[in-house]
N, C-alpha and C positions, 0 to 999 in steps of 0.2 A: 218427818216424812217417812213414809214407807219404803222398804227397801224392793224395786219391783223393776221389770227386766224394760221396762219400756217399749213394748213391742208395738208398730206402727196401725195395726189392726187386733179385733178380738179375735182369739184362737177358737176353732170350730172345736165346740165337743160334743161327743155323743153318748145319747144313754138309751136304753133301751125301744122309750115311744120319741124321745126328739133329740134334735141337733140343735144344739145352742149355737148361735154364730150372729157378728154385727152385726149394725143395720146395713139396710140400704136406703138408698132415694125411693126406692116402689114401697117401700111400709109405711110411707107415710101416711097413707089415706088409711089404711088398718089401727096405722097408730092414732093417728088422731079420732079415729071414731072410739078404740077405746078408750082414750082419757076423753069421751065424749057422753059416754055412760055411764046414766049416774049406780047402779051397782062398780062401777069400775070408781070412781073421783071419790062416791061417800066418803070415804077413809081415808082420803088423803086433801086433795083441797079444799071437800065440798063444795065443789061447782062446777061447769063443763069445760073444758081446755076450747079456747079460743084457736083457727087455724094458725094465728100468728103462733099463740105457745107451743103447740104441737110440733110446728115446722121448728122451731129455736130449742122445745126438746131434742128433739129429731139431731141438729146441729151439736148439742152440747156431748149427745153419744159420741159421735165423731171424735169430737177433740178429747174426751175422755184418756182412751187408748195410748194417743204417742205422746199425751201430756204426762200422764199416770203412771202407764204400763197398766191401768185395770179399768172396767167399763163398766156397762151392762152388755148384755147381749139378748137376743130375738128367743124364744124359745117358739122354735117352728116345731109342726108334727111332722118327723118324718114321714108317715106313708101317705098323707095331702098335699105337706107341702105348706099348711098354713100356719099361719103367727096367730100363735094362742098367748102370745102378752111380753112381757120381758122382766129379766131378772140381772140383778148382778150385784155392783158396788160403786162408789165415788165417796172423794172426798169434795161434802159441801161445804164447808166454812158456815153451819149455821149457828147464830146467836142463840147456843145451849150448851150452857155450860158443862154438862154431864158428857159432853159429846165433842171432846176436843180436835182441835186443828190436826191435819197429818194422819187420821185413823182411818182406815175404810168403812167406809156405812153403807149396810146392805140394802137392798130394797127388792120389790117385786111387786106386780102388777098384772094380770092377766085377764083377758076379758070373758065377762062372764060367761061363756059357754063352757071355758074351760076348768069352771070353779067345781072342785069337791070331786078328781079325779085323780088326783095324785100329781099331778104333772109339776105344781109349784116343789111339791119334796123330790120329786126324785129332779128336776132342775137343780136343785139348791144342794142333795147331797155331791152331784159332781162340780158343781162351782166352789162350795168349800174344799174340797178335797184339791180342785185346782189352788185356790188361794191361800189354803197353808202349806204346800210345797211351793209354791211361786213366790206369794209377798213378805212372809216368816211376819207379820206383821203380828205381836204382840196382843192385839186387841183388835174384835170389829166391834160395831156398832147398829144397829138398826132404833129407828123410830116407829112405833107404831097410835094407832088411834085405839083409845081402851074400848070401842068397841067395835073393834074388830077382832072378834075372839079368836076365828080361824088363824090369822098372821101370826095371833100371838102365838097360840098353842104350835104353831111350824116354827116359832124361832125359839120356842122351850126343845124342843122335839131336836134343836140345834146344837144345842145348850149356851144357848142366850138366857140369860138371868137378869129380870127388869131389877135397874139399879136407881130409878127415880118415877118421879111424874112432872111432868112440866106445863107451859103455855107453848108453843110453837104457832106463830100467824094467828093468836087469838083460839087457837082451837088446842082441846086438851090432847096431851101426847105422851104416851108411856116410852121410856129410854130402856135400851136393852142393851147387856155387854157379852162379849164372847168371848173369853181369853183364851190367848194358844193353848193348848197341852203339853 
């Protein structure tokens, strides 16, 4: 397991164009419409999140937090105010071997308006920077789909180095590792 402060909610951070901070009960309809588009699913379940998955996403950000100490969080625009997707980490216990129990695995997600603006990197420079002064955690992880070039080249850009390729849910899946510095 990861060594991590367990803090009851995700800590607001801010960078330049947004505030990262948890969810709430009102993102849901936001969230669920974008794991409802398929620009947003391609890459990840290929196929449209049902309201039931949405809402049981929605839930498992919650317990994330004071189970973990580490989440994901909202990446809102500060000057609208809207949730342009979400980004963070969790540990999922999936059946891949390259990707052991106890690790943080990154992820991210933003709905297509927000694609190709920069907003996933500069999210992801200040969440890493949180998570290696927070979880000292030795290694993360992320999954991606090999064609999702963009993800990939944001988690080289990380320095994530794909260290396999796999089956994950029948759909092909390139494994990335991150070791601390």
């Amino acid at each position: 397991m990861t060594n991590s402060p367990n803090p009851a909610a995700a800590p607001v951070i801010e960078t330049q164009r947004l505030r990262l901070r948890g969810h709430h009960l009102n993102d849901f309809e936001q969230l669920h419409a974008n794991w409802s588009d398929p620009m947003v699913y391609k890459f990840t379940s290929g196929r449209a999140s049902t309201r039931e998955e949405s809402w049981n996403r929605l839930m498992r950000y919650f317990g994330y937090w004071p189970a973990l100490g580490f989440g994901f969080w909202v990446l809102e625009e500060k000057h609208s105010g809207k949730m342009l997707g979400e980004i963070g980490m969790a540990e999922f216990h999936r059946d891949i071997a390259e990707v052991p129990d106890g690790f943080p695995e990154f992820g991210w997600v933003l709905g297509t308006a927000a694609h190709g603006k920069g907003y996933a990197s500069e999210a992801l420079t200040a969440i890493m920077a949180w998570a290696d002064a927070t979880l000292k955690a030795p290694s993360t992880f992320c999954i991606i789909d090999p064609k999702n070039i963009a993800s990939q080249k944001l988690a080289q850009k990380f320095g994530f180095m794909q260290i396999a390729e796999c089956l994950y849910h029948d759909m092909p899946s390139l494994v990335f590792r991150r070791d601390r510095k």
